[in-house]
PAMAR-125808 format. One record per atom (N, C-alpha, C): residue number from 1; chain; atom name; residue in three letters; x, y, z. Coordinates in steps of 0.001 Angstrom, whole numbers, padded with zeros to 6 digits, always signed. Layout:
% residues N
NODE;num;cadena;atomo;residuo;X;Y;Z
NODE;NUM;A;CA;Ala;X;Y;Z
...
***
This chain:
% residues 165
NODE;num;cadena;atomo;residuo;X;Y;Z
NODE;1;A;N;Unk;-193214;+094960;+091076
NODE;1;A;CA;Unk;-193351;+096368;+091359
NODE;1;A;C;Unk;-192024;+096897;+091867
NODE;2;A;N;Unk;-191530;+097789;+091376
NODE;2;A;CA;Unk;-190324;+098744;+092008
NODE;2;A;C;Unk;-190644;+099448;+093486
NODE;3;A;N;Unk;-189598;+099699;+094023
NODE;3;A;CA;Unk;-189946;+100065;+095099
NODE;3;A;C;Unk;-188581;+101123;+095134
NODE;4;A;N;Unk;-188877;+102023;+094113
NODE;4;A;CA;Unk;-187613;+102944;+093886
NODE;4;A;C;Unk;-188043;+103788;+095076
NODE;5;A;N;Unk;-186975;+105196;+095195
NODE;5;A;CA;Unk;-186704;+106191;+096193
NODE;5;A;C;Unk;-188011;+107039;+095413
NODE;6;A;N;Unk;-188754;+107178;+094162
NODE;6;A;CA;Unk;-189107;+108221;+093167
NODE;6;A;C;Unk;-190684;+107980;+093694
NODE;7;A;N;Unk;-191232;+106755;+093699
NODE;7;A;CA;Unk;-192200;+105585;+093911
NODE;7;A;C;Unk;-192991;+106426;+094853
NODE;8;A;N;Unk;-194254;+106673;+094973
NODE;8;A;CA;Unk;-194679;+107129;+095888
NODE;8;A;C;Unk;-196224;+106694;+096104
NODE;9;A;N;Unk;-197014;+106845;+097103
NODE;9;A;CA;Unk;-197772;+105641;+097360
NODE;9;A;C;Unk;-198247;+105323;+098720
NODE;10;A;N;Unk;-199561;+104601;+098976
NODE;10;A;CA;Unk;-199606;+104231;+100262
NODE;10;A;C;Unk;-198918;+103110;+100688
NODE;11;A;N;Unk;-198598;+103058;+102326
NODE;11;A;CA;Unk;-197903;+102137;+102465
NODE;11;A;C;Unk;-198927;+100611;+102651
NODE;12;A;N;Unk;-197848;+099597;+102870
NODE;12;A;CA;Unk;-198515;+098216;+102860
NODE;12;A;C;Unk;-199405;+098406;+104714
NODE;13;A;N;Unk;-198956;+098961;+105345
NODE;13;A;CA;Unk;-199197;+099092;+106755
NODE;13;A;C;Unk;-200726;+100201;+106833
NODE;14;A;N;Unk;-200555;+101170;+105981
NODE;14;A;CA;Unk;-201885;+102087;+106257
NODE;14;A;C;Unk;-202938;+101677;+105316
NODE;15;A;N;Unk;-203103;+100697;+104210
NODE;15;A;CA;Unk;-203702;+099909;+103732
NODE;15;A;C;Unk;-204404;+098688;+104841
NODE;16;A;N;Unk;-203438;+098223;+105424
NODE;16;A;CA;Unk;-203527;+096905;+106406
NODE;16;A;C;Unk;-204724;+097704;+107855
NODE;17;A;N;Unk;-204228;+098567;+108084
NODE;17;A;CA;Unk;-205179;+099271;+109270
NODE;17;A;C;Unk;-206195;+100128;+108557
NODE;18;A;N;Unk;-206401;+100702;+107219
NODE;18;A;CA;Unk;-207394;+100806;+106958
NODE;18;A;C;Unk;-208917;+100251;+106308
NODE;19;A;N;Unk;-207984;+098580;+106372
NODE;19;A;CA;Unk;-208615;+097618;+105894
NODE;19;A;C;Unk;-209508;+096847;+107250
NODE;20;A;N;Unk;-208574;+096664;+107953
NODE;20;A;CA;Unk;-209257;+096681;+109737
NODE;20;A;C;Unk;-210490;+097453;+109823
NODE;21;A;N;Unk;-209704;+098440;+109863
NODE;21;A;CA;Unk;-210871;+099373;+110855
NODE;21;A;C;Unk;-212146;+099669;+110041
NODE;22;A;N;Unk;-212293;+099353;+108814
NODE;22;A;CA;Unk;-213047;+099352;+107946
NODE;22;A;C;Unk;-214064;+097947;+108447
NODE;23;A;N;Unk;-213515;+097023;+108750
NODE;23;A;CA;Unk;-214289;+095901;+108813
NODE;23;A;C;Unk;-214481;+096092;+110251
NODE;24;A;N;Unk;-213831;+096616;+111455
NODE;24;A;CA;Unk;-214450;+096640;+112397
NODE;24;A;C;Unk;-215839;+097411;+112331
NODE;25;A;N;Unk;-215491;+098794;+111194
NODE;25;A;CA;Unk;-216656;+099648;+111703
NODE;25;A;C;Unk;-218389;+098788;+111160
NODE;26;A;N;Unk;-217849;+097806;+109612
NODE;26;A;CA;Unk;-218853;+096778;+109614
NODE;26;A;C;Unk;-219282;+096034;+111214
NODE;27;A;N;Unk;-218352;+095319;+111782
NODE;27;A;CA;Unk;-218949;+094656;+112480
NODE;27;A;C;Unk;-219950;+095354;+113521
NODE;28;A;N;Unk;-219365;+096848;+113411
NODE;28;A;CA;Unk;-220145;+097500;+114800
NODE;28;A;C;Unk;-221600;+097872;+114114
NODE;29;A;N;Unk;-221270;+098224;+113340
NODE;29;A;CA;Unk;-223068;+098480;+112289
NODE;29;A;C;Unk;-223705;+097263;+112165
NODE;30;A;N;Unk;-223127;+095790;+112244
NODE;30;A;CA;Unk;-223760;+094549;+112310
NODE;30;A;C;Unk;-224116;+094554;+113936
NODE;31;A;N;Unk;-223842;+095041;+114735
NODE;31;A;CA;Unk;-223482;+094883;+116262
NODE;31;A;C;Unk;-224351;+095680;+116407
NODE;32;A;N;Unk;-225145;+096812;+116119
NODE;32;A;CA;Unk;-226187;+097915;+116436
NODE;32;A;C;Unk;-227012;+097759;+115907
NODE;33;A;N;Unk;-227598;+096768;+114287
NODE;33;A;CA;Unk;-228579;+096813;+114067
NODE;33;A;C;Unk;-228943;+095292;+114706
NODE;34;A;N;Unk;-228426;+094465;+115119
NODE;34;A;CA;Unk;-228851;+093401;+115783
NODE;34;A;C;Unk;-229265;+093506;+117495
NODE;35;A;N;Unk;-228984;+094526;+118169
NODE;35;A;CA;Unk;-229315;+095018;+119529
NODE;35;A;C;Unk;-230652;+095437;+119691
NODE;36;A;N;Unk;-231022;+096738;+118310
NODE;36;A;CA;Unk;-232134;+097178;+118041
NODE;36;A;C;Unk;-233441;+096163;+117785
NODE;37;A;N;Unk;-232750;+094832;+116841
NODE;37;A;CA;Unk;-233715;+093847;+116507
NODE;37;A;C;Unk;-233606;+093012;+118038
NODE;38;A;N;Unk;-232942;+093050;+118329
NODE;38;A;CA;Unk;-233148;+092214;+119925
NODE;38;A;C;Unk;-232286;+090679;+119462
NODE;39;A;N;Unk;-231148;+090624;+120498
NODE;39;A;CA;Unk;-230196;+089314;+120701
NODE;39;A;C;Unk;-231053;+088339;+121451
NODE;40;A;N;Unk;-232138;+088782;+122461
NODE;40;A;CA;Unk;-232452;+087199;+123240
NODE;40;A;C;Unk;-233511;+086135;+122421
NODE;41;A;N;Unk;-234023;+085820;+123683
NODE;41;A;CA;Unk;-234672;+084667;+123085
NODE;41;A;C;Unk;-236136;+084794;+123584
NODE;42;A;N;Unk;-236982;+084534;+122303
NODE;42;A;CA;Unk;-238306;+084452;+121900
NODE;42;A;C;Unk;-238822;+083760;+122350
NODE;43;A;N;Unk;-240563;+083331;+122575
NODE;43;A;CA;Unk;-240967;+082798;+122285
NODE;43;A;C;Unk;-241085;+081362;+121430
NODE;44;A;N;Unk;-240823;+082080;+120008
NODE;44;A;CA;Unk;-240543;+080671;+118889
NODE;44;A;C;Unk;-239288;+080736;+119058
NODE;45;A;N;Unk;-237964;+081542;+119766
NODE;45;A;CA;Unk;-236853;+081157;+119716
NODE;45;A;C;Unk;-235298;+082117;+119426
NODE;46;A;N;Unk;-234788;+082461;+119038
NODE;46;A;CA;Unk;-233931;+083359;+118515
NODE;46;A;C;Unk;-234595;+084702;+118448
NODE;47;A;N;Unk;-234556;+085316;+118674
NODE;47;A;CA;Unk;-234845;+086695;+117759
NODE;47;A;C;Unk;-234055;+087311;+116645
NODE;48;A;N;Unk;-234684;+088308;+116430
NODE;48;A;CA;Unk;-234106;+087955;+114749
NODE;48;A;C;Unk;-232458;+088939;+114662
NODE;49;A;N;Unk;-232089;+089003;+115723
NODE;49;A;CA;Unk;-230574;+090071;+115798
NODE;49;A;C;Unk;-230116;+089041;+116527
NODE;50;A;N;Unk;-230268;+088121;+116842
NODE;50;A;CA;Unk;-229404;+086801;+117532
NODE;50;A;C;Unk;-228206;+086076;+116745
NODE;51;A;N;Unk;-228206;+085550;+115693
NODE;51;A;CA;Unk;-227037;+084981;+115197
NODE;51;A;C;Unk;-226491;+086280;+114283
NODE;52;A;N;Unk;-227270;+087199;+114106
NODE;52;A;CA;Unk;-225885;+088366;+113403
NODE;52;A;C;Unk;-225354;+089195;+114482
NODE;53;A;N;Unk;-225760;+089319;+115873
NODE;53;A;CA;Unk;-225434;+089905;+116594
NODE;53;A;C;Unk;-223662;+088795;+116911
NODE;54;A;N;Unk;-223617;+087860;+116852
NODE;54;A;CA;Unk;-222772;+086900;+117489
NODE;54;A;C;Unk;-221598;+086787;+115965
NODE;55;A;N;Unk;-222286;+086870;+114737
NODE;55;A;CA;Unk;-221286;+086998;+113655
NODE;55;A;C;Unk;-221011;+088255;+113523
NODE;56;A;N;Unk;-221166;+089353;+114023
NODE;56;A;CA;Unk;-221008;+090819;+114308
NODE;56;A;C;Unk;-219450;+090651;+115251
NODE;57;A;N;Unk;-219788;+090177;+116597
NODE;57;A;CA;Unk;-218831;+089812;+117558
NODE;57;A;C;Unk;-217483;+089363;+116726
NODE;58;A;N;Unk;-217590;+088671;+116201
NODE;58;A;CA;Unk;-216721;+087507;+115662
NODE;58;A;C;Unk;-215903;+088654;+114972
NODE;59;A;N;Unk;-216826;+088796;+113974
NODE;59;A;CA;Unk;-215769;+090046;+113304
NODE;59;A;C;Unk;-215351;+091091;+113716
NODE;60;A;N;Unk;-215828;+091426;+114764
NODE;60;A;CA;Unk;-215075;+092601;+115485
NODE;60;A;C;Unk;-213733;+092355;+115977
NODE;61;A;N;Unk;-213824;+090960;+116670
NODE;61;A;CA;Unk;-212879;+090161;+117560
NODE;61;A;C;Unk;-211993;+089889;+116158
NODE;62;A;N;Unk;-211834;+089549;+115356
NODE;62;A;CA;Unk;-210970;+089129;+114363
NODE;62;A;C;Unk;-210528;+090359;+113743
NODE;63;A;N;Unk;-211171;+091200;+113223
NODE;63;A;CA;Unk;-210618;+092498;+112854
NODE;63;A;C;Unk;-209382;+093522;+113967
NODE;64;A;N;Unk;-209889;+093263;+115935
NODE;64;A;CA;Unk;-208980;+093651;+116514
NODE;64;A;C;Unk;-207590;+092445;+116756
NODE;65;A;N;Unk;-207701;+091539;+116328
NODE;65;A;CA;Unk;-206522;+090659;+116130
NODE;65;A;C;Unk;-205431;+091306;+114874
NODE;66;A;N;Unk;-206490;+091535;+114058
NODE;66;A;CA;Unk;-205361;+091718;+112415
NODE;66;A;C;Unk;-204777;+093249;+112904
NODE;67;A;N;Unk;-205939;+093916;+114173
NODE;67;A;CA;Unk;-205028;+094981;+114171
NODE;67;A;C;Unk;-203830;+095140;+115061
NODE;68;A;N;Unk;-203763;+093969;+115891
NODE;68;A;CA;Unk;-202624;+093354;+117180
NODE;68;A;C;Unk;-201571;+093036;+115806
NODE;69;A;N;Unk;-201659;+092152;+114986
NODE;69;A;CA;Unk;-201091;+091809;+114130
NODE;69;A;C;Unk;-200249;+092415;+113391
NODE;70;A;N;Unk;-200803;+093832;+113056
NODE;70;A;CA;Unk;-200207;+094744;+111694
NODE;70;A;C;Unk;-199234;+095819;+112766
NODE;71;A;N;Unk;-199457;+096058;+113710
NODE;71;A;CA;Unk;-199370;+096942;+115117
NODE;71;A;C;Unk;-197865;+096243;+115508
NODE;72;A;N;Unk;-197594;+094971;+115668
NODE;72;A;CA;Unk;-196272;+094239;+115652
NODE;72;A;C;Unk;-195479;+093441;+114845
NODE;73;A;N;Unk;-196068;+093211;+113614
NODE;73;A;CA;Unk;-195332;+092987;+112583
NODE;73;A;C;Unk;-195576;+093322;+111523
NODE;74;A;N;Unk;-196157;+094452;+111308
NODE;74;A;CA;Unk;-196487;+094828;+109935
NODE;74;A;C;Unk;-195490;+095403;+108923
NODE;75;A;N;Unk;-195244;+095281;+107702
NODE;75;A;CA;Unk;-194639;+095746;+106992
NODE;75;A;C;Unk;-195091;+097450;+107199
NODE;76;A;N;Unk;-193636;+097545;+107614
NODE;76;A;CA;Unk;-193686;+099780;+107998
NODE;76;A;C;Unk;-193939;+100136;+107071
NODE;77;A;N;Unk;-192678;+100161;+106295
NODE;77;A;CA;Unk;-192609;+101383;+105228
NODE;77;A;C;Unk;-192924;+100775;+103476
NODE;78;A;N;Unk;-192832;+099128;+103552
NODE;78;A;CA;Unk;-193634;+098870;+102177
NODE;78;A;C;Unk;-194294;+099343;+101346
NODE;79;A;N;Unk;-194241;+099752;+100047
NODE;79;A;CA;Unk;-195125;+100453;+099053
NODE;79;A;C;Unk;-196408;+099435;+098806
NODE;80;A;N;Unk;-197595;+099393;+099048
NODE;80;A;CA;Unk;-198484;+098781;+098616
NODE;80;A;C;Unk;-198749;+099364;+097062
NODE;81;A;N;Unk;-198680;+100478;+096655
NODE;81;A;CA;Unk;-199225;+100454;+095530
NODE;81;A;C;Unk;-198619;+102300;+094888
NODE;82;A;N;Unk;-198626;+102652;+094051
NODE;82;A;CA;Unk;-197940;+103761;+093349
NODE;82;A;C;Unk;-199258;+104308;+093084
NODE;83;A;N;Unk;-199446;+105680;+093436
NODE;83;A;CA;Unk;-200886;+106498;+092997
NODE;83;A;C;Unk;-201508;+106302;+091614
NODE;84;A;N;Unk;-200494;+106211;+090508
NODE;84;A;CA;Unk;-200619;+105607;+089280
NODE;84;A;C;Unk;-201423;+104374;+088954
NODE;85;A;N;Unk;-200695;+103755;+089473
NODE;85;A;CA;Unk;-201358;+101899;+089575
NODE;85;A;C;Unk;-202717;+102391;+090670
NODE;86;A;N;Unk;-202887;+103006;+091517
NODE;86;A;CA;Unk;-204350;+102880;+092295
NODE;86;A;C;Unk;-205230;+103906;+091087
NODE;87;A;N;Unk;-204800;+105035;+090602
NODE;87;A;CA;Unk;-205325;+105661;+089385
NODE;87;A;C;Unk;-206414;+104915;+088611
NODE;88;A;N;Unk;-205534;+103368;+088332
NODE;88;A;CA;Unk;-206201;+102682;+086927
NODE;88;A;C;Unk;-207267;+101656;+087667
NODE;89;A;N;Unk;-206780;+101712;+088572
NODE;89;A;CA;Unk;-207955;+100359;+089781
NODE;89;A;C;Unk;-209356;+101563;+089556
NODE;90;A;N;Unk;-208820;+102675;+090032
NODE;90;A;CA;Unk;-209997;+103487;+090331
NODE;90;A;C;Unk;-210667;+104209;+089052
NODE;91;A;N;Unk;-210110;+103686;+087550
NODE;91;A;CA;Unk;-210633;+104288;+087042
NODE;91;A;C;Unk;-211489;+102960;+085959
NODE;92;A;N;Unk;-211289;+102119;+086890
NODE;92;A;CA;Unk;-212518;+100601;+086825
NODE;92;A;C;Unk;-213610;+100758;+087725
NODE;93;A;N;Unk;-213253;+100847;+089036
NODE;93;A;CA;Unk;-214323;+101041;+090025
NODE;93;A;C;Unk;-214908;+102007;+090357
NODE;94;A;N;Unk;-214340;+102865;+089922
NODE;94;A;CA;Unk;-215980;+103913;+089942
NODE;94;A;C;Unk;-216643;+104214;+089013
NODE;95;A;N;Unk;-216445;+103775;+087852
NODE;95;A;CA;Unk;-217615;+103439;+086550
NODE;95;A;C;Unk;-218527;+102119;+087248
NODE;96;A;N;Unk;-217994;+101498;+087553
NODE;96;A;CA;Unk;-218363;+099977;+087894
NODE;96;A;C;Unk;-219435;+100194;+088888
NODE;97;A;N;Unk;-219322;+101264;+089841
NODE;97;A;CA;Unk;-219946;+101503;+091321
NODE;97;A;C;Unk;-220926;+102285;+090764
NODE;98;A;N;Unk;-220755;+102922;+090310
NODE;98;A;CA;Unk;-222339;+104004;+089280
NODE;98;A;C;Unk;-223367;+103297;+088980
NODE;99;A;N;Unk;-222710;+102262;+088009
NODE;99;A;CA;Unk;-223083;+101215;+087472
NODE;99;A;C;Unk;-224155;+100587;+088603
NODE;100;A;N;Unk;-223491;+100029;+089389
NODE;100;A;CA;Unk;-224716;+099246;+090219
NODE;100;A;C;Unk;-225480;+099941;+091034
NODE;101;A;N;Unk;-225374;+101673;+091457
NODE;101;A;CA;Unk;-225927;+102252;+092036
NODE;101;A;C;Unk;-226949;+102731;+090640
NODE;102;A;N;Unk;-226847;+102891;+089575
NODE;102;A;CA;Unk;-227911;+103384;+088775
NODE;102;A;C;Unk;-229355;+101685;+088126
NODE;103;A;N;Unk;-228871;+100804;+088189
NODE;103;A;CA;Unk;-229263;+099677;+088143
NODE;103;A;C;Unk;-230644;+099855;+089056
NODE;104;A;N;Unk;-231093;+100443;+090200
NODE;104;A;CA;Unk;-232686;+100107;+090766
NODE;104;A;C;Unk;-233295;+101665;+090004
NODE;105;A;N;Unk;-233121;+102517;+089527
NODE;105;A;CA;Unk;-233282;+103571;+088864
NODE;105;A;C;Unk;-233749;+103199;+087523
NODE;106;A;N;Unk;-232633;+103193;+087301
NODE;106;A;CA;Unk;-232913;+103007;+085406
NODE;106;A;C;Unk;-233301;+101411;+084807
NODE;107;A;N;Unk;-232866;+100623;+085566
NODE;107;A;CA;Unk;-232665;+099352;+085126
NODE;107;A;C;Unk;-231033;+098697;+084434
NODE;108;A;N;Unk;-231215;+097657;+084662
NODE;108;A;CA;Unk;-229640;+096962;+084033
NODE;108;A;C;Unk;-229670;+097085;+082470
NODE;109;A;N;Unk;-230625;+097084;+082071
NODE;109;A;CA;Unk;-230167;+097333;+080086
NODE;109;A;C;Unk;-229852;+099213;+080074
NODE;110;A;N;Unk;-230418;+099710;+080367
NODE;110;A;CA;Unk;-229759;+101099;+080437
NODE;110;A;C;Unk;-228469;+101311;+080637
NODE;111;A;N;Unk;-228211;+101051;+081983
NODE;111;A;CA;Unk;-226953;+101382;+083178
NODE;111;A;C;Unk;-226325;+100754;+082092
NODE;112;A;N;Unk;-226388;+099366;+081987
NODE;112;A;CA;Unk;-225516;+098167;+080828
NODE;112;A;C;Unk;-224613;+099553;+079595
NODE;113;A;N;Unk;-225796;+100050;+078794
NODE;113;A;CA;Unk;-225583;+100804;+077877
NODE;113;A;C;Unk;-224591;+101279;+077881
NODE;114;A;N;Unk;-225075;+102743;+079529
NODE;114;A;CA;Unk;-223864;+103258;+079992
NODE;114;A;C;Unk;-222457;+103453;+080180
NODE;115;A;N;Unk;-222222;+101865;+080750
NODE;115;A;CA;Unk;-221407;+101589;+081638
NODE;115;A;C;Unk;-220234;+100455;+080384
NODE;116;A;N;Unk;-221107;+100440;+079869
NODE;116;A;CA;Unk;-220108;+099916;+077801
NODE;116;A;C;Unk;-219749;+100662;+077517
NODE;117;A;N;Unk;-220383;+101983;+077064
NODE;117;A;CA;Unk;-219941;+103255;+075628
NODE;117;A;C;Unk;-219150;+103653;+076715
NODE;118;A;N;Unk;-219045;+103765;+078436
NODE;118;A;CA;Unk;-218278;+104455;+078744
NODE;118;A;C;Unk;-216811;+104108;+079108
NODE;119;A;N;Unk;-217271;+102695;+078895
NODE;119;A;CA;Unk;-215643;+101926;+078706
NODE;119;A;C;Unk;-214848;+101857;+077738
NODE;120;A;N;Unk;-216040;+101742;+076477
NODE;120;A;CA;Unk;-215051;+101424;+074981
NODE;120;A;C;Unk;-214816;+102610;+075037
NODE;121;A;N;Unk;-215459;+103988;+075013
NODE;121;A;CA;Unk;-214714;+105404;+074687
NODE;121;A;C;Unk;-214040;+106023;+075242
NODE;122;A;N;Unk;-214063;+105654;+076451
NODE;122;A;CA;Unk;-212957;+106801;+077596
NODE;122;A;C;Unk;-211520;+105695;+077349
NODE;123;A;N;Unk;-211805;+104183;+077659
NODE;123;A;CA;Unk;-210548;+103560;+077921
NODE;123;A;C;Unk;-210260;+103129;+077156
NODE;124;A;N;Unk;-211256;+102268;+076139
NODE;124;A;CA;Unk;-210885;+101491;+075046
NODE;124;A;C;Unk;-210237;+102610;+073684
NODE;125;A;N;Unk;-210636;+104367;+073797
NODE;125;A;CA;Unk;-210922;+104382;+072650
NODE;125;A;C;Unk;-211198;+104506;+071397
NODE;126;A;N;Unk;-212350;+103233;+071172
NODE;126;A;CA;Unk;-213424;+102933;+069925
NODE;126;A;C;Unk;-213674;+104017;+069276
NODE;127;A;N;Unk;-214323;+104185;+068355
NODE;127;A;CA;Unk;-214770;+104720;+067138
NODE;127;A;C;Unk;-216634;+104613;+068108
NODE;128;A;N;Unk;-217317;+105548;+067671
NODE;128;A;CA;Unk;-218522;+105913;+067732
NODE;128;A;C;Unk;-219880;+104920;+067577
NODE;129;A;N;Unk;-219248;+104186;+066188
NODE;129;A;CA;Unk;-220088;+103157;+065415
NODE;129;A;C;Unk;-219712;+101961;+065925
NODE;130;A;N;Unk;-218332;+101786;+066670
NODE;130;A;CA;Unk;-218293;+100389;+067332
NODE;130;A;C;Unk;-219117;+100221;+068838
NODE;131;A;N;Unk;-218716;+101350;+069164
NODE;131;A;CA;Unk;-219115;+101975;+070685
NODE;131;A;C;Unk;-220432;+101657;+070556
NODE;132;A;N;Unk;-221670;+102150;+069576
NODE;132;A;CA;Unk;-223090;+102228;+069614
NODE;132;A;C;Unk;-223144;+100749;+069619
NODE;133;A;N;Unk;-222760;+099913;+068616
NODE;133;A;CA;Unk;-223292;+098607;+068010
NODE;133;A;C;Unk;-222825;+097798;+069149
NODE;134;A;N;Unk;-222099;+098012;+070266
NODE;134;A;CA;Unk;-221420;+096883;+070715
NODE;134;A;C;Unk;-222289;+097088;+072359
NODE;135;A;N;Unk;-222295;+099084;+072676
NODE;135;A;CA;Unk;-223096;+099085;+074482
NODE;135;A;C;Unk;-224607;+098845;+073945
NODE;136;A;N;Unk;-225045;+099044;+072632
NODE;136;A;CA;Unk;-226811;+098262;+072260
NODE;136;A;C;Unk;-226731;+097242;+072014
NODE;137;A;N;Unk;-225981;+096512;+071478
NODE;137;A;CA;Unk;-226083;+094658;+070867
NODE;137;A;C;Unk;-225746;+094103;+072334
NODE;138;A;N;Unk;-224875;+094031;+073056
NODE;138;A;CA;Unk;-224859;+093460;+074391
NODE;138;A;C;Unk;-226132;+093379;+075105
NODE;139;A;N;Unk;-226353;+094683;+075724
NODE;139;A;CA;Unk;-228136;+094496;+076097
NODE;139;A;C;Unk;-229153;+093883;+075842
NODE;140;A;N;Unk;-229243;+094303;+074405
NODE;140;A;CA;Unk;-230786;+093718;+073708
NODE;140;A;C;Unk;-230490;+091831;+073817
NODE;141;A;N;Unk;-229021;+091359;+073455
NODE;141;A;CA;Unk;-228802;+089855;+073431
NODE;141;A;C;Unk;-228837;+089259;+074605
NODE;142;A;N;Unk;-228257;+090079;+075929
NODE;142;A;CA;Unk;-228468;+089863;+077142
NODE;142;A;C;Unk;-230532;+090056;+077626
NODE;143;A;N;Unk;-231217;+090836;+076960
NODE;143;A;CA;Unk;-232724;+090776;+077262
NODE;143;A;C;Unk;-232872;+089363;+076675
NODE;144;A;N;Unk;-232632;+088904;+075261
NODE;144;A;CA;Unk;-233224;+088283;+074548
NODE;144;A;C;Unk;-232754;+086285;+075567
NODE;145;A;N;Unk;-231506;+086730;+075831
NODE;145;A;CA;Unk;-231273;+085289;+076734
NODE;145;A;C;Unk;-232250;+085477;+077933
NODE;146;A;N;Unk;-232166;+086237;+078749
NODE;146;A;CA;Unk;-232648;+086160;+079919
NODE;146;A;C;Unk;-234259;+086462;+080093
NODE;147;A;N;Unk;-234426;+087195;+079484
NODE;147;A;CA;Unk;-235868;+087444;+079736
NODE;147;A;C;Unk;-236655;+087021;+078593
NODE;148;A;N;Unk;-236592;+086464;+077343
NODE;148;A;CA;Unk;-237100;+085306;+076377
NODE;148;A;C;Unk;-237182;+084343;+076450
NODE;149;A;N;Unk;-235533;+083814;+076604
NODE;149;A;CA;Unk;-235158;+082484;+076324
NODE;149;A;C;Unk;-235184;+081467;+077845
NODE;150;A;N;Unk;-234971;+082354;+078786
NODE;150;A;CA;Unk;-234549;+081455;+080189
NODE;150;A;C;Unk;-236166;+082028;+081343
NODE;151;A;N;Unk;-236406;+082853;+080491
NODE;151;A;CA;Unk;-237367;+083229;+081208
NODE;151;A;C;Unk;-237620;+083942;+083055
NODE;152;A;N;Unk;-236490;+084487;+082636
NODE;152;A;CA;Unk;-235889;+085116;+084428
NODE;152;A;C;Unk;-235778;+086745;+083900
NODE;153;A;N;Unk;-236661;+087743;+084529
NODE;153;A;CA;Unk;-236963;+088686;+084867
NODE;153;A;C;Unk;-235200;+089840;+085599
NODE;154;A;N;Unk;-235132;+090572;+085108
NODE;154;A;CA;Unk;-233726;+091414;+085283
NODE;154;A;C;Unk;-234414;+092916;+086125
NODE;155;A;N;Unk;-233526;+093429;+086551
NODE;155;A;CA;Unk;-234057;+094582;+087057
NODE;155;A;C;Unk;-234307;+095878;+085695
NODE;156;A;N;Unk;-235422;+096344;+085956
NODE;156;A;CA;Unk;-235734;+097358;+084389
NODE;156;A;C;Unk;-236355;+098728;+085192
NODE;157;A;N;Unk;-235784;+099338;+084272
NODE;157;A;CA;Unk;-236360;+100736;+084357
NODE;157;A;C;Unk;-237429;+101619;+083959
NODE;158;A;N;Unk;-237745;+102974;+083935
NODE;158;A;CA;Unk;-238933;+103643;+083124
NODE;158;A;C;Unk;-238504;+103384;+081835
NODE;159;A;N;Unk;-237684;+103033;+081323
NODE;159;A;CA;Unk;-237555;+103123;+079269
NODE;159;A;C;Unk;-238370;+101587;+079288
NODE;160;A;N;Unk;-237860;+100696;+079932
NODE;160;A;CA;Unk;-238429;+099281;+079660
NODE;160;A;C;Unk;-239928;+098960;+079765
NODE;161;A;N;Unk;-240763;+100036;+080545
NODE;161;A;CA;Unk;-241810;+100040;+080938
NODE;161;A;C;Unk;-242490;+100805;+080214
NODE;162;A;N;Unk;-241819;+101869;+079565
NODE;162;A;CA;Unk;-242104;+102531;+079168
NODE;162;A;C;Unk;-242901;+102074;+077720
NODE;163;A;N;Unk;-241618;+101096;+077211
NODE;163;A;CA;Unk;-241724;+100040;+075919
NODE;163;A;C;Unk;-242644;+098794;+076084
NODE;164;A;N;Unk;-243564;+098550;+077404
NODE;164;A;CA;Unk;-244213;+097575;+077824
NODE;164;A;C;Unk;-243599;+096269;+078224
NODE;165;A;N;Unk;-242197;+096312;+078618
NODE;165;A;CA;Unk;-241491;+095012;+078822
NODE;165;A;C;Unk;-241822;+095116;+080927
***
């Protein structure tokens, strides 16, 4: 990667603390729903916010280390990445994130559909007739392994139910 004067971008340092504080704010949401379930001890023993309450801790405590860490030696002014190059990351992961947020809705052969034609045609693209034959032939071969052949059940939607599967 260049790291010309032109280059512009977040740095390696506001990446590094927003990667922290991101996992602290996990640990504190692990840290509040384990208080609510109760840290002591039961009857039969643990309660059930007892060992995530303590792997909650952990990560809090390790997340304020990386931020002692980045705070005295962090790379300052480092380019982590050019808006360009985060552009193409992001224009994987938020098809990708739809994707698994439409999956308890529609089901995975749908979303599947989706989340193909909208790759071969926006990025790849394809032609129309490759696009159809390739986000339907994936699916139906992916039903036919898994829910025929191996006999393991996928998440499905109203079309699948609709079709009596």
């Amino acid at each position: 990667m260049e790291n010309s004067q032109d280059a512009s971008g977040p740095t390696q340092r506001a990446v590094e603390i927003g990667v922290a504080a991101s996992v602290a704010l996990f640990a504190l949401i692990i840290i509040a729903g384990s208080l609510q379930a109760g840290i002591g001890w039961g009857a039969e023993g643990p309660k059930a916010g007892f060992f995530p309450f303590y792997v909650g801790v952990l990560i809090l405590v390790s997340s304020a280390v990386n931020l002692l860490h980045i705070g005295r030696d962090g790379a300052a002014g480092e380019l982590f990445a050019e808006w360009r190059q985060l552009a193409k990351v992001m224009a994987m992961l938020v098809p990708t994130a739809i994707y698994v947020a439409l999956i308890p809705w529609i089901g995975i052969y749908v979303a599947s559909v989706l989340l193909i034609a909208a790759f071969m045609r926006g990025l790849g693209r394809y032609g129309w007739s490759m696009v159809a034959a390739v986000a339907l032939g994936v699916p139906v071969a992916t039903f036919l392994v898994f829910e025929r052949w191996f006999l393991l059940p996928l998440p499905k939607g109203p079309i699948e139910a609709y079709l009596g599967f």
